[in-house]
C-alpha positions in Angstrom: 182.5 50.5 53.2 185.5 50.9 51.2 187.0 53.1 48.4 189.0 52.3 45.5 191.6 55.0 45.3 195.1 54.1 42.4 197.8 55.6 43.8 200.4 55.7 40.8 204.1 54.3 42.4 207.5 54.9 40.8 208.9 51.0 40.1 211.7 51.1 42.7 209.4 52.6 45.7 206.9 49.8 44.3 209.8 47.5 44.4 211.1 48.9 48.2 207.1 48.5 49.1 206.7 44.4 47.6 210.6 43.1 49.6 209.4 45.5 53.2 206.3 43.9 53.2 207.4 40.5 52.6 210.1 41.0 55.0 207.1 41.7 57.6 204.9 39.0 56.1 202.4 40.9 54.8 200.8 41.9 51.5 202.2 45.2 49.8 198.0 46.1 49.8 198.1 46.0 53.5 201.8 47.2 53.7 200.5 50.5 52.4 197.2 50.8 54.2 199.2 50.7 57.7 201.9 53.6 56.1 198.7 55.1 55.7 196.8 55.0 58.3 200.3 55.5 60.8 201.2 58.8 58.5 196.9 60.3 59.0 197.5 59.4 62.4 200.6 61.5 62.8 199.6 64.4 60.9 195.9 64.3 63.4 198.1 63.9 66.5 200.4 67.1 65.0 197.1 69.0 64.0 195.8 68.3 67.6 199.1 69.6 69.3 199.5 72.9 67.7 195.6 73.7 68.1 196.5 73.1 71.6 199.7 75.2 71.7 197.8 78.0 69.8 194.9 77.8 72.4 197.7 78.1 75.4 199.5 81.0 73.4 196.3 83.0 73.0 195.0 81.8 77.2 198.6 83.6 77.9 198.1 86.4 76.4 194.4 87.1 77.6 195.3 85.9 81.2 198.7 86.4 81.6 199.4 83.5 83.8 201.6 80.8 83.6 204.3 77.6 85.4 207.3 78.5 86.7 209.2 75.4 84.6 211.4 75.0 87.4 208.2 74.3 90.0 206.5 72.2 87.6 209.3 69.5 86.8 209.9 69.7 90.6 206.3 68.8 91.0 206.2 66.2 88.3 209.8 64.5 89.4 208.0 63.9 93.5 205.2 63.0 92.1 206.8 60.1 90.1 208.7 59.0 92.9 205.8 58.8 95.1 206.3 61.6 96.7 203.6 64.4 98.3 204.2 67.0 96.3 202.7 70.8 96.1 200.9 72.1 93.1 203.2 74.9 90.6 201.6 78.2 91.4 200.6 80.2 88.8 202.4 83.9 88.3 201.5 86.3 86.2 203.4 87.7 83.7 
């Protein structure tokens, strides 16, 4: 189901909004609906990276371990050329 929501638009972002979305072929209703949706998108995908960074941070600090950089992009760079490749080690700090 959908919701009505007025979003109130200066005329010349309104204006910008009508000649981008004809330039795509679209409506300026479903011009905005994709800014929309791309912009919740991002700031999920954002949300979802520092929760993740924050998680590492505080696994660090409780465990102490982590990559040597240099061993991990090793590993990474054989693996993508097809390469057998050993597994980073992890140190502890």
């Amino acid at each position: 189901m959908s919701t009505t929501t007025t979003l109130k638009l200066p005329d010349t972002l309104k204006s910008r909004i009508v000649h981008a979305a004809e330039h795509v072929g679209k409506t300026p209703h479903a011009f905005m609906l994709e800014a929309l949706q791309a912009q919740t998108e991002l700031a999920e995908r954002r949300r979802e990276f520092v929760d993740a960074a924050k998680q590492a941070e505080q696994e660090v600090a409780q465990y102490g371990m982590v990559y040597d950089a240099d061993e991990v992009f090793s590993y990474l760079r054989a693996t993508l050329e097809g390469r057998d490749a050993e597994h980073p080690t992890p140190v502890k700090l």
